[in-house]
C-alpha positions as CSV (number, residue, x, y, z in Angstrom):
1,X,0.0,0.0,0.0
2,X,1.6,3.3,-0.8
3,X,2.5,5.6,1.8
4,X,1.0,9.0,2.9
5,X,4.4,10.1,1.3
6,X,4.4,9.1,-2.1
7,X,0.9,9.7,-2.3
8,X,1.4,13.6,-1.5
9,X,1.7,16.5,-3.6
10,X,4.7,18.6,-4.2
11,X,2.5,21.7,-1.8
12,X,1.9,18.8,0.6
13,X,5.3,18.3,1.9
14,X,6.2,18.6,4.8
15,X,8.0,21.8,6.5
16,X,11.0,20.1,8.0
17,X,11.0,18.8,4.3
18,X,11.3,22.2,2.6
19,X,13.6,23.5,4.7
20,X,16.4,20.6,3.8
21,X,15.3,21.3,0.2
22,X,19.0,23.9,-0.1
23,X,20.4,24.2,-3.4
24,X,23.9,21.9,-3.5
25,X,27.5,22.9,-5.5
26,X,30.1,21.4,-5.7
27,X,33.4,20.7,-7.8
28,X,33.8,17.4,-9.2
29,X,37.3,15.8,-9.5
30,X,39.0,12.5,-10.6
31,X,36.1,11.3,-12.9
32,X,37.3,10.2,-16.4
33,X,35.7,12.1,-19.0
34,X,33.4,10.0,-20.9
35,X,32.3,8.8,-17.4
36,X,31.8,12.6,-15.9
37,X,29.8,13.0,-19.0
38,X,27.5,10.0,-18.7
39,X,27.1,11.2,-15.1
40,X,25.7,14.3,-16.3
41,X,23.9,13.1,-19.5
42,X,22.0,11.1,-16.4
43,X,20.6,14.0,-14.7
44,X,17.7,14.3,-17.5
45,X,17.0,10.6,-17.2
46,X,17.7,9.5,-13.7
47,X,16.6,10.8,-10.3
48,X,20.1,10.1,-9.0
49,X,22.5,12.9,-7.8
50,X,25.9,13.4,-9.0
51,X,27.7,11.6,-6.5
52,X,25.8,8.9,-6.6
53,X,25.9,8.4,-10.8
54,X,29.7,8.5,-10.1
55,X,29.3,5.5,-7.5
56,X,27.6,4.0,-9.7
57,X,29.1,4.1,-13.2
58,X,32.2,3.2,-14.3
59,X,34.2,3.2,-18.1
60,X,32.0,-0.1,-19.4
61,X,28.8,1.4,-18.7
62,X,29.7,4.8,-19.8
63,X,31.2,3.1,-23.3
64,X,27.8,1.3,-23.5
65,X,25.5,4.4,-22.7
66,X,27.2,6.7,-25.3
67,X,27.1,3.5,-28.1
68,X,23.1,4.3,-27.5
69,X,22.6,7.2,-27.3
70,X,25.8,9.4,-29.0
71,X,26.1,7.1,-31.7
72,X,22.8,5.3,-32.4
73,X,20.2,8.0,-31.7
74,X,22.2,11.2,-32.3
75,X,22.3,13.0,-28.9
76,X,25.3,14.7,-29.7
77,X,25.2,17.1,-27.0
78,X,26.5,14.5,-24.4
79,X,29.9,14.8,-26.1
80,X,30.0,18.7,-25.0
81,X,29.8,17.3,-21.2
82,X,33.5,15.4,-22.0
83,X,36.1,18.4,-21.4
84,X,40.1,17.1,-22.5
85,X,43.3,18.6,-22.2
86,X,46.2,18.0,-25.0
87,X,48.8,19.2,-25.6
88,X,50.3,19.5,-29.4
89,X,53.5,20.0,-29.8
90,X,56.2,20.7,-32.9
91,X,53.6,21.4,-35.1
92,X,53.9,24.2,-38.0
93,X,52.1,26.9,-37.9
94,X,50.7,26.1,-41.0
95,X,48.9,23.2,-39.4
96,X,48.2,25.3,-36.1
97,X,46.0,27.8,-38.3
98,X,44.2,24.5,-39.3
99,X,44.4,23.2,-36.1
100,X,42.8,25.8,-34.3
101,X,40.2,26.8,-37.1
102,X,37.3,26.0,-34.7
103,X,34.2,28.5,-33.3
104,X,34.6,25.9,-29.8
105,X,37.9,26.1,-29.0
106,X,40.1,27.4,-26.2
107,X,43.7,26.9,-26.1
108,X,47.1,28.7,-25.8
109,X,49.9,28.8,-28.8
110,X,53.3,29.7,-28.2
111,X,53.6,33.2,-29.4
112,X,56.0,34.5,-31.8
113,X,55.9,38.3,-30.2
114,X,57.2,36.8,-27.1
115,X,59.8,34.4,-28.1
116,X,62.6,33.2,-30.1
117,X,61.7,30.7,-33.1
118,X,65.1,30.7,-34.3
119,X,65.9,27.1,-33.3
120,X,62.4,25.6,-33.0
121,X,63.3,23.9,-36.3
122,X,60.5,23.2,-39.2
123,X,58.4,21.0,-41.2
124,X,59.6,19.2,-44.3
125,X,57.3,17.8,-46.6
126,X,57.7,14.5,-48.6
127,X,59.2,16.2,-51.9
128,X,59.3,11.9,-53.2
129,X,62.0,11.9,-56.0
130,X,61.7,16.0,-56.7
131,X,65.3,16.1,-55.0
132,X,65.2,19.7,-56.6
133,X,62.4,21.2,-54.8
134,X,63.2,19.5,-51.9
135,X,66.4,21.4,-52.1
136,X,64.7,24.8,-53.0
137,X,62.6,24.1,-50.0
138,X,65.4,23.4,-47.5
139,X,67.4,26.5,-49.3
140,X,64.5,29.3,-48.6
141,X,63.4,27.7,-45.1
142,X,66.9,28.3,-43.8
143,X,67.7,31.6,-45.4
144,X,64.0,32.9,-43.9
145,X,65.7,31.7,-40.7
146,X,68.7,33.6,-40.9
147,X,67.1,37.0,-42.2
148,X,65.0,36.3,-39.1
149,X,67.6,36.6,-36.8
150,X,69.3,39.5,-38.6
151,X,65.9,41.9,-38.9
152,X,65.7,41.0,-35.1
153,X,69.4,41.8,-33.9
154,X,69.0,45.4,-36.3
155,X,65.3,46.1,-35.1
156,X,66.6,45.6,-31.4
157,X,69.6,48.1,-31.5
158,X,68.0,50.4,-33.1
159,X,65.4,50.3,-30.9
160,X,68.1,50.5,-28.1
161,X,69.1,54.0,-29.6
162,X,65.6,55.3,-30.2
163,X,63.8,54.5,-26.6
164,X,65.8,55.8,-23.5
165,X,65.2,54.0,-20.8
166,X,63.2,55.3,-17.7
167,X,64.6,56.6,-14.7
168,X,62.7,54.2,-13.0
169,X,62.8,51.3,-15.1
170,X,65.4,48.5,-14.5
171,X,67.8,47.6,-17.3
172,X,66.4,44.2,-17.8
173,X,63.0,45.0,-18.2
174,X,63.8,48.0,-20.5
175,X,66.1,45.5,-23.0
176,X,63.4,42.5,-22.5
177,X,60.2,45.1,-23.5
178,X,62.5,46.2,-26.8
179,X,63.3,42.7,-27.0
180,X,59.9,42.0,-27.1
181,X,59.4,44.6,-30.2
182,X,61.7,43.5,-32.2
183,X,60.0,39.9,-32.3
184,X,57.1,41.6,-33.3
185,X,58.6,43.2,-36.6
186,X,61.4,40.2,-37.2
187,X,58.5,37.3,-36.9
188,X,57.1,39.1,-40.6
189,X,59.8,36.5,-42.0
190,X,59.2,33.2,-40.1
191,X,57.8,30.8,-42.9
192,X,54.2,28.8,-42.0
193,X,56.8,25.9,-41.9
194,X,58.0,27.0,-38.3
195,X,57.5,24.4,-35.5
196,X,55.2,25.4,-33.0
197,X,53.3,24.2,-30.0
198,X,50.1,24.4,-28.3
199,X,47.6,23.5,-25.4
200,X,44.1,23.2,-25.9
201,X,41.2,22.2,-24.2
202,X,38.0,20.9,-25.8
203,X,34.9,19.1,-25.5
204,X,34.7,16.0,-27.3
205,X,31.9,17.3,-29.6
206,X,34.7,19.6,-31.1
207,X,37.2,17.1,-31.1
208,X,35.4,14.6,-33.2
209,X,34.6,17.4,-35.3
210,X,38.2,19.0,-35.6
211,X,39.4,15.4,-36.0
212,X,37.2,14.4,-39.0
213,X,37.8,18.5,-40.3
214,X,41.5,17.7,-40.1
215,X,41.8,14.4,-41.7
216,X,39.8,15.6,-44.9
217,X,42.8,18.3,-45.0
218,X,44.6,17.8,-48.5
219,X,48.1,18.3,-46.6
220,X,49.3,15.5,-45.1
221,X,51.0,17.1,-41.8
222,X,47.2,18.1,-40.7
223,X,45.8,14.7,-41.8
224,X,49.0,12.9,-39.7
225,X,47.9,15.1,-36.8
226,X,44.3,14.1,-36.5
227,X,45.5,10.5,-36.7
228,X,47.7,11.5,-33.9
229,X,45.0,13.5,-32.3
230,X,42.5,10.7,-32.7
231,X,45.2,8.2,-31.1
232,X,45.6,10.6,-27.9
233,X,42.2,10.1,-27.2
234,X,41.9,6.6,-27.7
235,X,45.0,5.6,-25.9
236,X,46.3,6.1,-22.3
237,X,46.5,9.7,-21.5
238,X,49.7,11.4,-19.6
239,X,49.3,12.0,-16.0
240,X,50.8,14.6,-14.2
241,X,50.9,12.9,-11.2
242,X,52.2,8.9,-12.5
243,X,55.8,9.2,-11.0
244,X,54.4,10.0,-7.8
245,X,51.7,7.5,-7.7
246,X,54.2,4.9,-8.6
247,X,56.0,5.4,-5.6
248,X,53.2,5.9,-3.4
249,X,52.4,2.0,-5.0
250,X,55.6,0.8,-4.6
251,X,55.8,2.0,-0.5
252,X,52.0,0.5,-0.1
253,X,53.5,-2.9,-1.8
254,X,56.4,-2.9,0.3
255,X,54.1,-2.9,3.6
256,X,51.4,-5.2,2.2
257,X,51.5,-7.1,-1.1
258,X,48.1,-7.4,-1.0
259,X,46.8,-4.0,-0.5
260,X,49.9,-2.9,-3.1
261,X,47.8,-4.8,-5.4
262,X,44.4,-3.0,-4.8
263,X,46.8,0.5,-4.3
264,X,48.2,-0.6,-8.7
265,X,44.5,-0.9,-9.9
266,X,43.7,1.9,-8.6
267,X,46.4,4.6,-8.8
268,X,48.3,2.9,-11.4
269,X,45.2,2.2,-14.2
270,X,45.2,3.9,-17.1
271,X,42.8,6.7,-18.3
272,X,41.4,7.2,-21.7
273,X,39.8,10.7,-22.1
274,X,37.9,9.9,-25.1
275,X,38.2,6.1,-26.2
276,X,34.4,5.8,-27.4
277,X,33.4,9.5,-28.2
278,X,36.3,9.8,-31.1
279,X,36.6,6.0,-32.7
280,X,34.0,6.8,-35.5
281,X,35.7,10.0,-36.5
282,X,37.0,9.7,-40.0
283,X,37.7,12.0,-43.1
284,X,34.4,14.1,-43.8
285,X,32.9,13.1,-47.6
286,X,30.7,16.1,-47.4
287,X,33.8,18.6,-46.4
288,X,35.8,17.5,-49.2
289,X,33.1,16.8,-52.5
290,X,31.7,20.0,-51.4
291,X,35.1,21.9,-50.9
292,X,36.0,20.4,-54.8
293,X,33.1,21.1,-56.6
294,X,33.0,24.6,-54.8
295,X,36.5,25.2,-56.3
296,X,35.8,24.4,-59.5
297,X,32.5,26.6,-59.8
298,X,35.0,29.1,-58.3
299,X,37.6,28.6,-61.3
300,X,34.3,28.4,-63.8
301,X,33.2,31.8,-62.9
302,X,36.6,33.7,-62.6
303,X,38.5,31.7,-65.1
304,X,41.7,34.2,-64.7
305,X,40.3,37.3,-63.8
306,X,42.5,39.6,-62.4
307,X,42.3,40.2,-58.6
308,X,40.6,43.7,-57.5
309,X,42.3,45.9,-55.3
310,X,41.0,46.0,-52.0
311,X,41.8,48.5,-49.1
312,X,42.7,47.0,-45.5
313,X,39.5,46.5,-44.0
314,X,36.4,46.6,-46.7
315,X,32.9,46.9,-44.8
316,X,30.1,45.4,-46.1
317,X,27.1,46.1,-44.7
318,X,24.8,46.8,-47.9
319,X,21.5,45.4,-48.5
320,X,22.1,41.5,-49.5
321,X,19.6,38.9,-49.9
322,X,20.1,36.3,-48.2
323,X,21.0,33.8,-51.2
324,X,23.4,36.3,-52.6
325,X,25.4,36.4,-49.3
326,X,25.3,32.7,-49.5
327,X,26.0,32.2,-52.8
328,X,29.0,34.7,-52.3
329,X,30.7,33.2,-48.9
330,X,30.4,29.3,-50.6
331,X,33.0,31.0,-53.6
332,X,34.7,33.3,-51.2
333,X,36.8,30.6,-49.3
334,X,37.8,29.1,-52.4
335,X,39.3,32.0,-54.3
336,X,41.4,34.7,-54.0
337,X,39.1,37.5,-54.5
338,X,37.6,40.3,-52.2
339,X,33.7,39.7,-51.3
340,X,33.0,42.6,-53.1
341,X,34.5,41.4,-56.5
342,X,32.7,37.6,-56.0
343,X,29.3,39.3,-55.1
344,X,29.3,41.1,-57.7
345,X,29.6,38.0,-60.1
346,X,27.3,36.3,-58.3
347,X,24.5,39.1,-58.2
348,X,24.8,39.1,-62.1
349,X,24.0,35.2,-62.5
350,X,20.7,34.3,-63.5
351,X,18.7,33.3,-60.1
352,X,19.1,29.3,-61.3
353,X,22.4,29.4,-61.3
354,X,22.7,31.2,-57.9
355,X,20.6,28.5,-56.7
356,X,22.9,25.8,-58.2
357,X,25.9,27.8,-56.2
358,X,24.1,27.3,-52.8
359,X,22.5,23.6,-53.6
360,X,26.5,22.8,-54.1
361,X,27.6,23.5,-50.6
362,X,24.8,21.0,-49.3
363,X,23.6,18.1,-52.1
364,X,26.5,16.5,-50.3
365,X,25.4,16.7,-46.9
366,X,25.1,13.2,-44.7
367,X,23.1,12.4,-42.3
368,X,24.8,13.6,-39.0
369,X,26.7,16.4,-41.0
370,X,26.5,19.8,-39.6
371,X,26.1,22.1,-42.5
372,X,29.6,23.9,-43.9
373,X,30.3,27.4,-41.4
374,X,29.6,29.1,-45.3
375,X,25.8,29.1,-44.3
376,X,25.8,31.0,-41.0
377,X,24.6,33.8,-43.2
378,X,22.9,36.8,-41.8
379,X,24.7,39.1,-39.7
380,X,24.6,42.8,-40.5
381,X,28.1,43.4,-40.4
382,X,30.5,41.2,-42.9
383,X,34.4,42.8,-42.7
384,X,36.8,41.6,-45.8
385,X,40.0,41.5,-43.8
386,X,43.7,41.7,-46.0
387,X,46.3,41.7,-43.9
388,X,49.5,39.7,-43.0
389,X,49.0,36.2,-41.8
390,X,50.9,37.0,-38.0
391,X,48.8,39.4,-37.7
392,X,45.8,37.7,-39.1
393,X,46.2,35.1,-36.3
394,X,45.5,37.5,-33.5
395,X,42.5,38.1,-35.3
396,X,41.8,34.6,-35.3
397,X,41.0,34.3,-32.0
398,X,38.0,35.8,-32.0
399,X,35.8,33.0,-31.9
400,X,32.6,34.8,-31.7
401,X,32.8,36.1,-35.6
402,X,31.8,33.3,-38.3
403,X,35.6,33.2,-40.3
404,X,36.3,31.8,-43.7
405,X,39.6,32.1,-44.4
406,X,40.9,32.0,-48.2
407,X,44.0,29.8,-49.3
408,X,47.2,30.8,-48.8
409,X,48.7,32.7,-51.4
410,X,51.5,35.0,-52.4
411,X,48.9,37.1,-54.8
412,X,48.4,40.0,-52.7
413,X,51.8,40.7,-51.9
414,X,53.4,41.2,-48.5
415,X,53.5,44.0,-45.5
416,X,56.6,46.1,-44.6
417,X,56.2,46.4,-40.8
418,X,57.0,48.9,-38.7
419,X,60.5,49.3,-37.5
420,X,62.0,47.7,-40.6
421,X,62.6,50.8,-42.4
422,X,64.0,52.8,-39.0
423,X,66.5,49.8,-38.9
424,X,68.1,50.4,-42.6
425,X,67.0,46.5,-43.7
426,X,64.6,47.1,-45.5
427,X,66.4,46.0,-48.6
428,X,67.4,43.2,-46.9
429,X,63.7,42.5,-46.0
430,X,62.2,42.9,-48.7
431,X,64.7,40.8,-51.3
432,X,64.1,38.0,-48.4
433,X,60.2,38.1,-49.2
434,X,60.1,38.5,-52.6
435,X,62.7,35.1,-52.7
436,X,60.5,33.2,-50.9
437,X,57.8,34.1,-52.7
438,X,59.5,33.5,-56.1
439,X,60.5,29.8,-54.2
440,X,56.6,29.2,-53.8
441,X,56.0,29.5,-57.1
442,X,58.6,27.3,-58.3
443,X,57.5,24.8,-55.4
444,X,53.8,24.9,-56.4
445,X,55.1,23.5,-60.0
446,X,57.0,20.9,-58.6
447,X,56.3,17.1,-59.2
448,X,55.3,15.8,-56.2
449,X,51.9,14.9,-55.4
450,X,50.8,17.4,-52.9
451,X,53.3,20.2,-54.2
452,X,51.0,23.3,-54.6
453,X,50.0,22.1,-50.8
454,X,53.6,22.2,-49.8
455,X,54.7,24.9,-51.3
456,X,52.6,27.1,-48.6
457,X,55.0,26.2,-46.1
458,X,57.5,28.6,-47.5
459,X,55.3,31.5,-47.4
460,X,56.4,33.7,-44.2
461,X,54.0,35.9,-42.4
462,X,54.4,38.6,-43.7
463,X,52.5,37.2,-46.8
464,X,49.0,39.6,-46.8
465,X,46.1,36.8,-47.1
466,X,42.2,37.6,-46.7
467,X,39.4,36.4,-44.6
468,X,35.9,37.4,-43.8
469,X,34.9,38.0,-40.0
470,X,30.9,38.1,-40.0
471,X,29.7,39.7,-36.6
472,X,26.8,41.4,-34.5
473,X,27.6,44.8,-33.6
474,X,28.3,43.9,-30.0
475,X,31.5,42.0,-31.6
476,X,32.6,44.9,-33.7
477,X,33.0,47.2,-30.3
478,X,34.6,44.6,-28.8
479,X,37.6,43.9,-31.4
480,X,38.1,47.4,-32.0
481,X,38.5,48.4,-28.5
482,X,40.5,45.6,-27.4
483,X,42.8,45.5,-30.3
484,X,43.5,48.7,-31.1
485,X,44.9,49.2,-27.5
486,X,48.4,50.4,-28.0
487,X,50.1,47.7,-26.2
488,X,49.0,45.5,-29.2
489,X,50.8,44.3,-32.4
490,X,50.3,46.9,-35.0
491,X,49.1,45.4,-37.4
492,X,46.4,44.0,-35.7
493,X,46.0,47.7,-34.5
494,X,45.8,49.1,-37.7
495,X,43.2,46.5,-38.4
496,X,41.0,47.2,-35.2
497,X,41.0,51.1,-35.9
498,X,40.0,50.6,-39.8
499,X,37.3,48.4,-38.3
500,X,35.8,51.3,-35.8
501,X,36.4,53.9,-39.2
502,X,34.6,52.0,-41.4
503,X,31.7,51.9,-38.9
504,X,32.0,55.2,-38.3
505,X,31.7,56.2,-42.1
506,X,28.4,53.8,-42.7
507,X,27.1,54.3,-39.0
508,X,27.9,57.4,-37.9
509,X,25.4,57.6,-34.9
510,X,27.0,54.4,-33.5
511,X,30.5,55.7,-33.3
512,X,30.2,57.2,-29.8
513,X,29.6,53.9,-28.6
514,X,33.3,53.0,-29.6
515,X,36.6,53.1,-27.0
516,X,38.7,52.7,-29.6
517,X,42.5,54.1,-29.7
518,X,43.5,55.8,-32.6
519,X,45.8,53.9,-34.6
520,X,47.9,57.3,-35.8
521,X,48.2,58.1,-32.1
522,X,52.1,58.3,-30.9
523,X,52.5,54.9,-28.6
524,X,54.8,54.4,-25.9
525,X,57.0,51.4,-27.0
526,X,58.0,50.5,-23.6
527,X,54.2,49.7,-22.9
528,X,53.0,46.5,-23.0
């Protein structure tokens, strides 16, 4: 017979009742992730509390829940509840760009403002029998290297003879600041080959995604890393803490074999972040038909039209229909050409072949595919960004804009930074630039099988490469006053303060709204 309890309504319970009823937090550590996330995926199907779903559950189980229900019925969002660390390391920066590519991602690159990349070494692609290129390649890495180091040592002593040091400023913080600035104009001529290394932490949504994104890469470093990416999550992950629990074991063992045995299964086992969530993620069909047939409706349209010019920041903010924005961001990250330029061809096909333009970027579309980032159309402001590719990579951060980013290329040319002139190199500068560009070329002809992929490597940052940041205006204020700070990079300055301009021009009743540091302002180089 059921009790007066269970038979009483939620206004029936009892005072002593509502008064234990007191909302509960707390931090949860040690959980695997795949089990942390079951644990929570069972709060909207299970009475239990947290602690006691963690009592209860264990890697089987959790393996066996997320075969139903991530895999079988689609409940996709349990994978955001699985949080991993990794770390990446001696990587180029080529494949950190595609690494990193992702609107969920948090993470930490070393930074080339801050340090020096003059013996992180660099990637070599698999040149096969074209011992010629490979040489070429090998010849223009290492002489980007070396003009490197010289634009730095000039940059710094000049520097040293331009900015007196304050009274109050010790010696070794004045030469580390101007230290500091010189990275920022010498790192113009590291090539996307550098080595590089990053943290990052993600949920395992992401990470199936970014894994499947990067194995549909056409260059084989960033299809080797999401193999390797793929493995780290599958196999035993590194912990911190294993030296110590060993000997922890070891002293337990020593005092009782028996409970030494109990103490190994249970500091010694190994954890796998993400064995079940990842094992299905493979190279995306839809990504690469779609990225194919995009390019070639891109080549069809242009043939070999010649590039517009383009200012810094172009703001486009005019009236659009939806299709033709569509229609215009599928092309855009498949050519070299400003928006302005594709939209313009687009807007003067008939409306059936527009149409076709659009139905290319989906007719390819499985089942559990998310549509391409191309169709998060919409927003009222759409900036065409040309700038340098280090500085382009501060940009990059900003995760709240919907970026498509075009190929690398050496068709727009290359920046002169700042400093490079005041130092009397830039001959030397630019002669560096224009050889490695000269070597990409060359490189992109070669005979190996992925040599227009590999000859990007060469390409140093100083190379000027576009991408479109589509925002709310809420994200417009945002980049333009934190980046036009003057303790920023300026190029990425320059950029920020076009950005506030530009709405300024087209919104001119919005521009008080704006904190933003003008650009031509003197700036104190000792600030940072």
């Amino acid at each position: 017979m059921p009790s007066a309890t269970e038979n009483a309504t939620p206004n029936a319970v009892a005072p002593e009742e509502r008064s234990n009823n007191q909302t509960e937090v707390f931090a949860v550590h040690g959980a695997d992730p795949e089990v942390l996330a079951y644990a929570m995926a069972k709060y909207s199907r299970s009475a239990l509390s947290m602690k006691e779903s963690l009592r209860e559950i264990g890697s089987q189980k959790a393996e066996q829940f997320l075969n139903t229900f991530y895999f079988q019925y689609g409940h996709r969002s349990i994978a955001d509840l699985a949080h991993i660390a990794f770390a990446v390391e001696r990587l180029s920066l080529l494949a950190a760009i595609t690494l990193v590519d992702e609107q969920r991602w948090d993470g930490q690159e070393r930074s080339t403002r801050y340090q020096n990349f003059r013996r992180s070494g660099w990637y070599l692609p698999d040149f096969g029998d074209d011992s010629i290129s490979d040489r070429l390649y090998r010849e223009t890495v290492n002489d980007l290297f070396a003009q490197y180091h010289a634009v730095f040592e000039a940059v710094f002593a000049s520097l040293k003879t331009q900015v007196a040091r304050p009274d109050d400023m010790k010696p070794e913080t004045w030469e580390r600041t101007l230290r500091a600035r010189a990275f920022d104009v010498a790192r113009y001529l590291l090539p996307l080959a550098t080595n590089t290394s990053l943290g990052q932490i993600v949920n395992a949504r992401t990470l199936e995604t970014q894994i499947s994104r990067l194995l549909s890469s056409p260059v084989a470093e960033i299809r080797q890393l999401g193999e390797r990416l793929q493995a780290a999550a599958s196999g035993s992950a590194w912990n911190v803490q294993a030296e110590a629990l060993a000997a922890l074991q070891r002293d337990i063992a020593a005092l009782d074999p028996a409970l030494g045995e109990r103490a190994a299964a249970l500091l010694l086992r190994p954890v796998k972040t993400a064995p079940t969530l990842v094992k299905y993620a493979a190279p995306n069909d839809y990504l690469m038909r779609t990225r194919q047939e995009l390019s070639q409706a891109a080549a069809e349209l242009f043939g070999d039209a010649a590039i517009d010019p383009a200012p810094l920041v172009d703001l486009i903010d005019d009236a659009d229909s939806v299709e033709i924005d569509l229609a215009t961001t599928l092309l855009y990250g498949q050519c070299p050409y400003p928006y302005r330029q594709i939209r313009r061809a687009v807007a003067a096909l008939p409306e059936a072949r527009r149409s076709e333009v659009i139905s290319l970027g989906a007719r390819h579309r499985g089942h559990h595919d998310e549509l391409l980032r191309e169709f998060a159309a919409g927003q009222a402001l759409r900036f065409d960004i040309l700038m340098d590719i280090g500085g382009f990579r501060d940009m990059h951060r900003h995760r709240r804009c919907v970026q498509i980013l075009q190929p690398f290329t050496a068709a727009h040319g290359y920046a002169i930074p700042e400093g490079v002139p005041e130092a009397g190199v830039q001959p030397l500068y630019e002669e560096t630039v224009r050889a490695a560009h000269a070597a990409h070329a060359t490189l992109a002809r070669g005979s190996a099988p992925e040599a227009a992929e590999s000859a990007k490597y060469v390409l140093p940052l100083a190379t000027k490469n576009r991408a479109l940041f589509k925002m709310d205006f809420a994200e417009a204020l945002y980049i333009s006053e934190l980046r036009s700070q003057p303790q920023g990079h300026f190029s990425y300055r320059q950029v920020a303060w076009e950005m506030y301009r530009a709405v300024e021009r087209q919104h001119p009743s919005l521009a008080p709204y704006f904190r933003a540091t003008d650009y031509d302002a003197p700036v104190d180089l000792l600030q940072r």
